[in-house]
C-alpha positions, 0 to 999 in steps of 0.5 A: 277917747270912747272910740279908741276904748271901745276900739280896744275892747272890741279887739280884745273880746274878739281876739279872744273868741279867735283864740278858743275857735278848735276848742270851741269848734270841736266841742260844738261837733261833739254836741252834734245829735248825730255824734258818737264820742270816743276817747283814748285815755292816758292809761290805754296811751300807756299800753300803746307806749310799751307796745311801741317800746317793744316793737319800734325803733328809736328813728320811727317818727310816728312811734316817736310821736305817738309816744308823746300822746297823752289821750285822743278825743275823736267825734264822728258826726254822721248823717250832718245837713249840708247846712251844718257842715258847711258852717264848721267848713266855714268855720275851718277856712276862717281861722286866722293864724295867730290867735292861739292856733296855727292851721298847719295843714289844709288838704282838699282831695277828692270831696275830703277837706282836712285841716290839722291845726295845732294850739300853740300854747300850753294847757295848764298841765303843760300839754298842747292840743293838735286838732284833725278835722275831716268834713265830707259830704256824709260825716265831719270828724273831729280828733283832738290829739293831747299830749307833751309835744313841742313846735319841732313835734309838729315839723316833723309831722309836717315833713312826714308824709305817712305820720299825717295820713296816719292822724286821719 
């Protein structure tokens, strides 16, 4: 009975760990010495929403988008030891689908590894978080997209070839 116990814990606690791994990934690269931190508040979102209500037209996927974003979190971690940024690589390729994030894409190209990872579910406020992380050998970034975007939100980004390199 104590096996079967610790067994269960043992899966609770890691399954938890699991869970916050972007969050925890993309604050552990912000605490990079070598990071610099930049953030798009909801206010400048705002200016950016009626700047794209005037020129943009109702079938614009990447407006429609961009339109759900409340804020963007980017860090830029430059100048990273090889060491350091294989370990977020690693990090990256580990993540397993369902413990509250789904890698929706994984693109090698050229020395650039991307992964876009979506948190599957809502934060308190009823936002999601979408995840970009971008490692090469000179700098890993890291882009945290929030805002009020559904599951057929992030198919279209999928299906859009444009909107994903427009993320990174």
């Amino acid at each position: 009975m104590k096996k079967l116990v610790f067994s269960l814990f043992t899966i609770l606690i890691v399954t938890a760990i699991n869970a916050q791994q972007a969050d925890e990934l993309f604050f552990e690269l912000s605490q990079n010495e070598n990071a610099k931190t930049e953030t798009i508040d909801s206010e400048t979102m705002d200016l950016l929403k009626m700047k794209l209500d005037e020129e943009s037209d109702e079938d614009n996927i990447e407006a429609q988008f961009f339109r759900k974003v409340n804020n963007i979190q980017a860090v830029l971690a430059s100048d990273c030891k090889a060491d350091y940024t294989a370990s977020i690589e690693k990090k990256l390729t580990e993540t397993e689908e369902g413990n509250g994030f789904t890698t929706l894409v994984k693109i090698s190209d050229e020395g650039d590894n991307v992964y876009i990872i979506k948190k599957d579910t809502a934060n308190e406020d009823g936002t999601r978080d979408l995840y970009i992380f971008v490692i090469d050998d000179e700098e890993t970034i890291g882009i945290r997209i929030t805002g009020h975007m559904s599951d057929e939100d992030f198919d279209e980004i999928l299906k859009d070839k444009k909107l994903i390199d427009s993320l990174y």
